[in-house]
C-alpha positions as protocol buffer text, in pm:
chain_id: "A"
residue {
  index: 1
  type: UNK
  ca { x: 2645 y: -2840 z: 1516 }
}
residue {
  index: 2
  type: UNK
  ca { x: 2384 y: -2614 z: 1403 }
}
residue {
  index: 3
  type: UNK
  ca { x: 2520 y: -2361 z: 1201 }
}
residue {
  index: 4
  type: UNK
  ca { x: 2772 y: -2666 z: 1063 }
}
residue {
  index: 5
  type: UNK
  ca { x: 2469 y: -2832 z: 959 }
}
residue {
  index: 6
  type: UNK
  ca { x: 2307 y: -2481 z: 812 }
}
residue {
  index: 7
  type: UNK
  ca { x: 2652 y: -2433 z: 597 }
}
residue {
  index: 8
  type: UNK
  ca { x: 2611 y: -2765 z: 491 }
}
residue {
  index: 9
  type: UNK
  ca { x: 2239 y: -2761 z: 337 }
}
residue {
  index: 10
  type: UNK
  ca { x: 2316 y: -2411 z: 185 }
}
residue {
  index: 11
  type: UNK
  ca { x: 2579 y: -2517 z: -13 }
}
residue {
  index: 12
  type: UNK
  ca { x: 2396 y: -2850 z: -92 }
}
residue {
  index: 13
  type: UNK
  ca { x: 2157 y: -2609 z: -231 }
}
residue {
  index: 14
  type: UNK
  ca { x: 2405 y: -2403 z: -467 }
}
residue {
  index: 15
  type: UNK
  ca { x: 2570 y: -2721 z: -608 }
}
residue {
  index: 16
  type: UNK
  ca { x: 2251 y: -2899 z: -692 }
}
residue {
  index: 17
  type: UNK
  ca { x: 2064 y: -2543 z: -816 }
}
residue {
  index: 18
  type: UNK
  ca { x: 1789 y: -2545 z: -552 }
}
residue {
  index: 19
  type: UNK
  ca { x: 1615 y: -2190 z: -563 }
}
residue {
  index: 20
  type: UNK
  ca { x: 1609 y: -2067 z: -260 }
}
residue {
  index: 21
  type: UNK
  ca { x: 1240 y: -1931 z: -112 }
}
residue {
  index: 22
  type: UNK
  ca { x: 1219 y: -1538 z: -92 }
}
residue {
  index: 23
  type: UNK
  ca { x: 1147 y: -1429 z: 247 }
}
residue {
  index: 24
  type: UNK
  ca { x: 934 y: -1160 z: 346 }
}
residue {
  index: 25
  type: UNK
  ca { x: 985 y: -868 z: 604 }
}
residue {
  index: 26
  type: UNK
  ca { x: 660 y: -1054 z: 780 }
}
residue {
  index: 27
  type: UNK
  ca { x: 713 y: -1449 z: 937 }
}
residue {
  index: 28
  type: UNK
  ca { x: 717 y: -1713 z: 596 }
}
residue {
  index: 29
  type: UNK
  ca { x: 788 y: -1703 z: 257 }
}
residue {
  index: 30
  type: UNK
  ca { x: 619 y: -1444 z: 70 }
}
residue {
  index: 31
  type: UNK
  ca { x: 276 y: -1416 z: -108 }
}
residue {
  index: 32
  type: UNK
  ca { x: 143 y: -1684 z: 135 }
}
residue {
  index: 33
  type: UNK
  ca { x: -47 y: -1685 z: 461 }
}
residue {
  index: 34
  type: UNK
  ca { x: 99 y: -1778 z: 811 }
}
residue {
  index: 35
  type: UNK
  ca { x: -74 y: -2054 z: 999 }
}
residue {
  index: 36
  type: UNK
  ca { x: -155 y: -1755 z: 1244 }
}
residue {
  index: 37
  type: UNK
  ca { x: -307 y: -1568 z: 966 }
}
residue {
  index: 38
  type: UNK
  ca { x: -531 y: -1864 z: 797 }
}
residue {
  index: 39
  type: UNK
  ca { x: -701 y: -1946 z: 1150 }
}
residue {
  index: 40
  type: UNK
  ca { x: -746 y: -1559 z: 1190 }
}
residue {
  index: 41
  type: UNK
  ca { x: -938 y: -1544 z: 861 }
}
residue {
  index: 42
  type: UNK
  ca { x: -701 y: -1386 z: 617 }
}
residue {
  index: 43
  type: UNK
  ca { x: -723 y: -1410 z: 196 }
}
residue {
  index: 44
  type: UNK
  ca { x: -467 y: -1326 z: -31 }
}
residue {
  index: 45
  type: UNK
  ca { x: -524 y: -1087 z: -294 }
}
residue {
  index: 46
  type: UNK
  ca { x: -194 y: -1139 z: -478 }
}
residue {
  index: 47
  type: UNK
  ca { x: -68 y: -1476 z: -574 }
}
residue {
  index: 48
  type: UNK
  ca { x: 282 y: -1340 z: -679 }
}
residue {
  index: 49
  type: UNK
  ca { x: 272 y: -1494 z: -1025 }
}
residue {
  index: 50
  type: UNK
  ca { x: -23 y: -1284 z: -1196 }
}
residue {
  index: 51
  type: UNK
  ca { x: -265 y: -1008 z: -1193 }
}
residue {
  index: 52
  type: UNK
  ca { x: -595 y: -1234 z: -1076 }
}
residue {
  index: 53
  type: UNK
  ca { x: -802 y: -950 z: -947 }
}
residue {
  index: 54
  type: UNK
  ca { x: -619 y: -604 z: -1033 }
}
residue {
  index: 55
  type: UNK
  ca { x: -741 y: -407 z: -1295 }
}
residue {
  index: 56
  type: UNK
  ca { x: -721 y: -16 z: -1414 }
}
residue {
  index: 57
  type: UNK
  ca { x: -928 y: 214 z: -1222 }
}
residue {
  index: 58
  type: UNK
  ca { x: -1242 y: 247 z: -1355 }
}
residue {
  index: 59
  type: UNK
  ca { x: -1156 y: 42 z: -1640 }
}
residue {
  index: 60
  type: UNK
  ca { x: -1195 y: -331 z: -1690 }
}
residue {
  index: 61
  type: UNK
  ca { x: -821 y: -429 z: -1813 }
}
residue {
  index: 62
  type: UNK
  ca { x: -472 y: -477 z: -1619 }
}
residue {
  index: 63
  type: UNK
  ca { x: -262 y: -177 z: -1750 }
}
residue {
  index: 64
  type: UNK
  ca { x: 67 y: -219 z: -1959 }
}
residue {
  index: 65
  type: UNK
  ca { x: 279 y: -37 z: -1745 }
}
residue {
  index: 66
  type: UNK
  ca { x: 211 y: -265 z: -1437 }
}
residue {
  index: 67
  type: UNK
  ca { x: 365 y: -571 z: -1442 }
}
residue {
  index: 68
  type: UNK
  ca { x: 423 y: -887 z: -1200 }
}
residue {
  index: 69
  type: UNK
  ca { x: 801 y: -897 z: -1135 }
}
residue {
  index: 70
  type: UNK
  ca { x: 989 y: -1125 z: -877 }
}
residue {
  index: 71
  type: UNK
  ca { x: 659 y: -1187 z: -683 }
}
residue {
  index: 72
  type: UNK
  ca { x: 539 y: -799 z: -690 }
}
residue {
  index: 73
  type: UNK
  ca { x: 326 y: -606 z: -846 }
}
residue {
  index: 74
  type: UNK
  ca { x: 555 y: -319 z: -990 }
}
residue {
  index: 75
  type: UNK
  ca { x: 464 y: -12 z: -1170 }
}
residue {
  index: 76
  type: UNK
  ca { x: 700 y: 92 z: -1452 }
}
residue {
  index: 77
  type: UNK
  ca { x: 738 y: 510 z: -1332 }
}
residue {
  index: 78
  type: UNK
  ca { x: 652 y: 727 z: -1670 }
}
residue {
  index: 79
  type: UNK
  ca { x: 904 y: 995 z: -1464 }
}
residue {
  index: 80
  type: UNK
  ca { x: 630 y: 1237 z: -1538 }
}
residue {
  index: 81
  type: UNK
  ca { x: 412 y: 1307 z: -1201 }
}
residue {
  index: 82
  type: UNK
  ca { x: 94 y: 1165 z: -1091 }
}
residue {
  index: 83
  type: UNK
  ca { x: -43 y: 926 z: -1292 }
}
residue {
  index: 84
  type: UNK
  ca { x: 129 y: 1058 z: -1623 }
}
residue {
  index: 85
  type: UNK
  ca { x: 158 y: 744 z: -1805 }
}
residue {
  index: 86
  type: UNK
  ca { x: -7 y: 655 z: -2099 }
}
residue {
  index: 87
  type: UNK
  ca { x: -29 y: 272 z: -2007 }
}
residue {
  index: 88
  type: UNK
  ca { x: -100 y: 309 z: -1668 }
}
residue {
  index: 89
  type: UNK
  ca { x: -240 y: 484 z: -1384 }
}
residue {
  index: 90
  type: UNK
  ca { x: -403 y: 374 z: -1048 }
}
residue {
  index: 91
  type: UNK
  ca { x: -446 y: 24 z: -1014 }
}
residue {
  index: 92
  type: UNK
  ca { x: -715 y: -134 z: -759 }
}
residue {
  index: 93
  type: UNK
  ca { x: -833 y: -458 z: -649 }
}
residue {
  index: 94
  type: UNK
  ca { x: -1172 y: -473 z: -851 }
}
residue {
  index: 95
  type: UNK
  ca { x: -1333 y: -796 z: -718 }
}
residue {
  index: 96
  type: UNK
  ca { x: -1493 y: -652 z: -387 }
}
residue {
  index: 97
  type: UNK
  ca { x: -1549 y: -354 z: -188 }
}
residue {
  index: 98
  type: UNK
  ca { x: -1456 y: -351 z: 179 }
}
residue {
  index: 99
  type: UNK
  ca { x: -1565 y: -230 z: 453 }
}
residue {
  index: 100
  type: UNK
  ca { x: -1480 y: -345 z: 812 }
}
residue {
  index: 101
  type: UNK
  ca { x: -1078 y: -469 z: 760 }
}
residue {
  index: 102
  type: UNK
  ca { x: -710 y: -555 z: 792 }
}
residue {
  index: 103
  type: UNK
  ca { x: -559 y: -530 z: 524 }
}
residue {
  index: 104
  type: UNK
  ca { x: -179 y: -592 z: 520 }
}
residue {
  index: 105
  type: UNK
  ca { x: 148 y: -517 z: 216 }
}
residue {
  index: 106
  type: UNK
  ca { x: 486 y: -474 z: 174 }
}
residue {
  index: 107
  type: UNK
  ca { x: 600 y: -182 z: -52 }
}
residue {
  index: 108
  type: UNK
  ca { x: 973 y: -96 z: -216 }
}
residue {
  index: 109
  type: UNK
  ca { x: 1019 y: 272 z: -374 }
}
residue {
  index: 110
  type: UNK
  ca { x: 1269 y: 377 z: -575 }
}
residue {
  index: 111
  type: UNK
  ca { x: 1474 y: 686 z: -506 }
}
residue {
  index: 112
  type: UNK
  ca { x: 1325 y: 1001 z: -503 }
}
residue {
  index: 113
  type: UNK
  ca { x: 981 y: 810 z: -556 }
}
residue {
  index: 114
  type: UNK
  ca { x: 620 y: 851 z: -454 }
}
residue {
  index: 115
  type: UNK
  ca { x: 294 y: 643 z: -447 }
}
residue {
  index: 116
  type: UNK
  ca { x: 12 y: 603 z: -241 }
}
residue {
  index: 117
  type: UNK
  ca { x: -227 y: 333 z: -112 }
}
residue {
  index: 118
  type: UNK
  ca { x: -626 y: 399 z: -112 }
}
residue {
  index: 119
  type: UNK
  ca { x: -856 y: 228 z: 104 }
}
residue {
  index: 120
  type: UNK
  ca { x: -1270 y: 269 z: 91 }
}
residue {
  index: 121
  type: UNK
  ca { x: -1235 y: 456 z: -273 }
}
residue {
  index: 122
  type: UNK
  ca { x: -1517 y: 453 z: -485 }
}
residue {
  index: 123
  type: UNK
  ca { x: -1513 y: 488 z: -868 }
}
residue {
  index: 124
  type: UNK
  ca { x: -1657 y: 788 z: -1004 }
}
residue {
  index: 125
  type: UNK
  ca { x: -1614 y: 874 z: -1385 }
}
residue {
  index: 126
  type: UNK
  ca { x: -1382 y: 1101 z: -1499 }
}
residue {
  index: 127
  type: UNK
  ca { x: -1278 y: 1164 z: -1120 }
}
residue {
  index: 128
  type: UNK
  ca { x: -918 y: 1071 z: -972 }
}
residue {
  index: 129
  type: UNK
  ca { x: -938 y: 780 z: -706 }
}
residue {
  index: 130
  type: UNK
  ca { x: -777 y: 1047 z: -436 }
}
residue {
  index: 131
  type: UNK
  ca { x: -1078 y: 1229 z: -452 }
}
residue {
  index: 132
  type: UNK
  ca { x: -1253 y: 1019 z: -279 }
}
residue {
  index: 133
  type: UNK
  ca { x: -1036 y: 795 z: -36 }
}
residue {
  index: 134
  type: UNK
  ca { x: -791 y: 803 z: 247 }
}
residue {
  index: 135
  type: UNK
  ca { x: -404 y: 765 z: 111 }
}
residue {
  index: 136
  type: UNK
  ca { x: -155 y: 572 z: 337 }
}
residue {
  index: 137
  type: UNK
  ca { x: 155 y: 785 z: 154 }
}
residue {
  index: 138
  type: UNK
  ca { x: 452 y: 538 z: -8 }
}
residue {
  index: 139
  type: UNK
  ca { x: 771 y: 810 z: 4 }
}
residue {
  index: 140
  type: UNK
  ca { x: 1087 y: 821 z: -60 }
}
residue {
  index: 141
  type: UNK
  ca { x: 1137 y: 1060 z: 228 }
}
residue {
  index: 142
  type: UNK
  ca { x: 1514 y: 1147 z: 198 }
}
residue {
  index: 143
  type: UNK
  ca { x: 1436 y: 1265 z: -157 }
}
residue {
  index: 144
  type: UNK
  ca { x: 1085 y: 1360 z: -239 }
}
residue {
  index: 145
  type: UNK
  ca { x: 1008 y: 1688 z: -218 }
}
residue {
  index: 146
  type: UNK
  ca { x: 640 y: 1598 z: -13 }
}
residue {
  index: 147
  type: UNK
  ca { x: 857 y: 1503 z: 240 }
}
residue {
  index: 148
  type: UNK
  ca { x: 888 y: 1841 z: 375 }
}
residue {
  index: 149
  type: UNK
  ca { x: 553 y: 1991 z: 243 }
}
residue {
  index: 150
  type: UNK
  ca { x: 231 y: 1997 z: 421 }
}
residue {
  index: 151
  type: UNK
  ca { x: 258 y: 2002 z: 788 }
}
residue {
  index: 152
  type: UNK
  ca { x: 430 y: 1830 z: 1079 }
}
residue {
  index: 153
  type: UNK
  ca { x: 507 y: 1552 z: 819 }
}
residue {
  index: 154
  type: UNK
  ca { x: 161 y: 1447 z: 756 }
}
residue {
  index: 155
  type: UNK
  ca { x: 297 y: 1378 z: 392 }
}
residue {
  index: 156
  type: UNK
  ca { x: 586 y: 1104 z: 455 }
}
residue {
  index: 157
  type: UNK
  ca { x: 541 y: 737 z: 442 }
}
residue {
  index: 158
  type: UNK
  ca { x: 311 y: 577 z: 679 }
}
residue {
  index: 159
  type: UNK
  ca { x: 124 y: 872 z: 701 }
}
residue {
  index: 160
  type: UNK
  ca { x: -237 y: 980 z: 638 }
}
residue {
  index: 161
  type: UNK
  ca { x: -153 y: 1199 z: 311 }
}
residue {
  index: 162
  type: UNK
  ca { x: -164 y: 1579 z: 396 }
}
residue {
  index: 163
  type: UNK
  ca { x: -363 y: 1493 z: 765 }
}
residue {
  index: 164
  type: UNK
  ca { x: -212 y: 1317 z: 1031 }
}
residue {
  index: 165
  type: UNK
  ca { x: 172 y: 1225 z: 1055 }
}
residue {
  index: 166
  type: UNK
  ca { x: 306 y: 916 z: 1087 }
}
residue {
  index: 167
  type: UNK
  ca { x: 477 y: 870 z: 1473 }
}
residue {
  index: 168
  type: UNK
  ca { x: 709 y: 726 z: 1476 }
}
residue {
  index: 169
  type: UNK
  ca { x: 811 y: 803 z: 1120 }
}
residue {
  index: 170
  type: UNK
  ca { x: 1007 y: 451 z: 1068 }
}
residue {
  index: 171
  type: UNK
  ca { x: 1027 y: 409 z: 710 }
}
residue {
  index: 172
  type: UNK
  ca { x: 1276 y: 230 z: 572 }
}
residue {
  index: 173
  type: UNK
  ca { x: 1536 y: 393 z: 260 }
}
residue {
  index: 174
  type: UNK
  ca { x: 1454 y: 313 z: -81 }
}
residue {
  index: 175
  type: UNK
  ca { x: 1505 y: 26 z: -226 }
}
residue {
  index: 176
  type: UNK
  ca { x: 1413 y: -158 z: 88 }
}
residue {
  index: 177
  type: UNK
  ca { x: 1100 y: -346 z: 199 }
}
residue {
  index: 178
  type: UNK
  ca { x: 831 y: -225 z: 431 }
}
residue {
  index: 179
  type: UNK
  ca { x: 580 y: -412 z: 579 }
}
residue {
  index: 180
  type: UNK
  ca { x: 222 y: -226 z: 655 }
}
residue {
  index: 181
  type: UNK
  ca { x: -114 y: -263 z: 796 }
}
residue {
  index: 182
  type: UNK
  ca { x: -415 y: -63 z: 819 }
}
residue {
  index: 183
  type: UNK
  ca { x: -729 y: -136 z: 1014 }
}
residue {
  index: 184
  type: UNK
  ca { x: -1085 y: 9 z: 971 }
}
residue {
  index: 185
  type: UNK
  ca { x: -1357 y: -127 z: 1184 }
}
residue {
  index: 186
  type: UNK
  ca { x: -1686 y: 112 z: 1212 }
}
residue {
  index: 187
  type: UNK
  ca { x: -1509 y: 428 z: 1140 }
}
residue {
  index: 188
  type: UNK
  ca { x: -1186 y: 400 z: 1331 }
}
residue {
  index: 189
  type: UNK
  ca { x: -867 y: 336 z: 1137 }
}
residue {
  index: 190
  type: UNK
  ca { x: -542 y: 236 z: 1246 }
}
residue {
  index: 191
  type: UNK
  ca { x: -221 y: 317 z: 1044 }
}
residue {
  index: 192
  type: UNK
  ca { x: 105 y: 27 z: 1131 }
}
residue {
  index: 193
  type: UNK
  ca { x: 452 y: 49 z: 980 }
}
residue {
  index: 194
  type: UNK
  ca { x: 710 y: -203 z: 1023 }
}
residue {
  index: 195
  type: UNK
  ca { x: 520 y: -302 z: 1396 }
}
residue {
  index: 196
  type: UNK
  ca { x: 452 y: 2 z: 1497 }
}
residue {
  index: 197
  type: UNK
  ca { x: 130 y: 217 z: 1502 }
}
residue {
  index: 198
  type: UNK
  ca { x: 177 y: 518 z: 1371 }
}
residue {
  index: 199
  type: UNK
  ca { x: -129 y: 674 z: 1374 }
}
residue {
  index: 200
  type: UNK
  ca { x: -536 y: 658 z: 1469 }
}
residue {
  index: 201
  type: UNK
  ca { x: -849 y: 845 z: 1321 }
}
residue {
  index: 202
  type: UNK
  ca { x: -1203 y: 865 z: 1371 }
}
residue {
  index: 203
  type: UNK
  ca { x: -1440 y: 915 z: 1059 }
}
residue {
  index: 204
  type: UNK
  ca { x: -1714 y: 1096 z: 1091 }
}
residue {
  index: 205
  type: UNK
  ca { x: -1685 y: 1270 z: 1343 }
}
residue {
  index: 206
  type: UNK
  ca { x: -1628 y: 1595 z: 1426 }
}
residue {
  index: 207
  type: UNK
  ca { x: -1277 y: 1593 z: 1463 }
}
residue {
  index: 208
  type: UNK
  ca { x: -1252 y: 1472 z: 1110 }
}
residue {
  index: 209
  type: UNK
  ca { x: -1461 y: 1714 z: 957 }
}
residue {
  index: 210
  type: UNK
  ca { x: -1221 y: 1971 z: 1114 }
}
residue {
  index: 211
  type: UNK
  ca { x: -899 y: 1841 z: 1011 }
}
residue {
  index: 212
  type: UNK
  ca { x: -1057 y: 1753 z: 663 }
}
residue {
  index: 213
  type: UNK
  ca { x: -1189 y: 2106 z: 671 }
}
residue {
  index: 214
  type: UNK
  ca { x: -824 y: 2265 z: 684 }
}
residue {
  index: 215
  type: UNK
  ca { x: -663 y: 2039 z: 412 }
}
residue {
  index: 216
  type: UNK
  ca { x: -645 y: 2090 z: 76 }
}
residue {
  index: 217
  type: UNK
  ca { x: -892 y: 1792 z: -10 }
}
residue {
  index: 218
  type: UNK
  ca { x: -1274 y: 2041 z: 1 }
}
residue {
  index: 219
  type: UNK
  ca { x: -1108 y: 2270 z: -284 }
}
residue {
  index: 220
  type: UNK
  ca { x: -1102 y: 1921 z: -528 }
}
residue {
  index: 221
  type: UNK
  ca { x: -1435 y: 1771 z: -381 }
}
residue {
  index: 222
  type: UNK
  ca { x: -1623 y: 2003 z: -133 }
}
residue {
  index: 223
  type: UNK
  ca { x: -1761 y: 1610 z: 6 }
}
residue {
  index: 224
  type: UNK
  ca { x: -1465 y: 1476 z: 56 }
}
residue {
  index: 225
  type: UNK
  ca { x: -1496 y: 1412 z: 440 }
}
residue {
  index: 226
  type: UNK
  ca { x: -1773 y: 1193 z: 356 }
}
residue {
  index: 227
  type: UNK
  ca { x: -1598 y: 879 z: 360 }
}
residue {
  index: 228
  type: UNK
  ca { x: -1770 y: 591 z: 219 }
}
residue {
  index: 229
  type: UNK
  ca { x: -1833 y: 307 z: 523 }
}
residue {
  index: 230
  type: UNK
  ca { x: -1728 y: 53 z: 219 }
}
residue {
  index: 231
  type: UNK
  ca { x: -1464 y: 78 z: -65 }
}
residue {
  index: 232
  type: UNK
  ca { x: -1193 y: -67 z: -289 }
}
residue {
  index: 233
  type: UNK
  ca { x: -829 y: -78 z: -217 }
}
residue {
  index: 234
  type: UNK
  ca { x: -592 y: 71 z: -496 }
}
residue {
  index: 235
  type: UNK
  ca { x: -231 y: 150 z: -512 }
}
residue {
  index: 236
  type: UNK
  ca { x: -112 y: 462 z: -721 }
}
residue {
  index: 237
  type: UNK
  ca { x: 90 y: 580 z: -1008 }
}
residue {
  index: 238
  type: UNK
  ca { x: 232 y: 865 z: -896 }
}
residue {
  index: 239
  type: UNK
  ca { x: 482 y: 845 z: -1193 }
}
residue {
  index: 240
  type: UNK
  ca { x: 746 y: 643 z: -1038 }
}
residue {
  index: 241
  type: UNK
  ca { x: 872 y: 250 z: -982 }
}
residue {
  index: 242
  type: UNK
  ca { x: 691 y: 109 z: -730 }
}
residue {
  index: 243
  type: UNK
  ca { x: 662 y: -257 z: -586 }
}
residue {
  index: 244
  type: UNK
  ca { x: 364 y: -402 z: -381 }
}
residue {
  index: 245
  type: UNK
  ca { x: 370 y: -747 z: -241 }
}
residue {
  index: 246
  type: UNK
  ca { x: 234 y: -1021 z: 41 }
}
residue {
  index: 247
  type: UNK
  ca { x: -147 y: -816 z: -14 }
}
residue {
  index: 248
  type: UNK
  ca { x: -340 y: -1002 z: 198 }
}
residue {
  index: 249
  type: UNK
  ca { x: -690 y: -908 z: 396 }
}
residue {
  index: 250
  type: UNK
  ca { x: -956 y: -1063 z: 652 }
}
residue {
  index: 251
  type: UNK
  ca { x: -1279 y: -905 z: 697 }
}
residue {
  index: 252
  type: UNK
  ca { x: -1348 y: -788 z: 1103 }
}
């Protein structure tokens, strides 16, 4: 009687022109919060309809070549590397800096792209946003050449870009959705892909200094390690099509 009655309202639906709600890869509809996720304390920091919030890094104005698109935030790739268009470049949440977080997304690649998402950056004239902030990678893994550079995989999706791996690497192909989260509370940061953690860190401590110590990041900034304890959140144009949606945070 069930499915009879699901057939039913479906087709209800078609005849009569009904739109039908997107879902997300998380519970509900997306660009909205869960019951679960309102008591818990969560915001939205993408209403799916415009930019509200999301400028240019280290400018004041939302660039051309990002655009709001089916209820994401898309970046239109130049095809010419790391932030190599004209009209756009890294894009970050301007209205507040945070600190102590969850901080939750879906992101959609296109094939053979790459992109990144920052997390306690600081904006520093005339410097790049990755020289100051941890990078969850965004990868097309079965066609991006990062894939099998730096070492053990610390360079495909999920993971900490050129530091720790993500394990298990679960990414989904491109063109699909994937749903992430990262925590930082007081120095510890958690790394989850599609509902599983994939990695843990520690700033600040010694540890860190050593694995930041035998990256590539001290030849660009020689302070890099230094992690600021409070930051903005930006996504990156890496110079291909990208799509971020359901950004949402609460404070911990």
């Amino acid at each position: 009687m069930k499915s009879t009655f699901l057939v039913l309202l479906v087709s209800v639906c078609f005849i009569f022109g009904t739109p039908a709600v997107a879902q997300s890869t998380q519970e509900g509809a997306i660009n909205t919060l869960t019951p679960q996720e309102k008591a818990q304390g969560y915001v939205l920091l993408f209403d799916g309809k415009t930019s509200e919030g999301w400028r240019s890094y280290n400018k004041t104005t939302f660039p051309g070549d990002w655009n709001i698109v089916d209820g994401a935030i898309h970046l239109k790739g130049s095809g010419n590397g790391e932030a190599g268009s004209v009209n756009g470049g890294d894009l970050v949440y301007g209205k507040e800096k945070f600190s102590n977080f969850a901080f939750k997304a879906e992101w959609k690649i296109s094939e053979g792209g790459n992109s990144g998402i920052f997390y306690l950056a600081q904006e520093i004239p005339g410097k790049e946003i990755w020289r100051t902030a941890p990078e969850m990678q965004v990868l097309d893994n079965d066609r991006h050449p990062d894939a099998m550079l730096g070492k053990d995989g610390n360079r495909q999706a999920g993971s900490l870009y050129d530091l720790i791996p993500a394990k298990p690497q679960n990414a989904k192909p491109a063109g699909e959705w994937n749903s992430i989260e990262i925590i930082s509370y007081q120095g510890t940061v958690v790394h989850k892909m599609n509902g599983a953690t994939v990695l843990e860190y520690h700033l600040w401590t010694p540890e860190w200094n050593d694995l930041v110590k035998n990256s590539k990041f001290p030849t660009y900034n020689p302070d890099w390690a230094n992690v600021a304890k409070a930051g903005v959140i930006g996504f990156q144009d890496h110079g291909n099509d990208v799509w971020y949606r359901n950004i949402k945070i609460r404070k911990l």
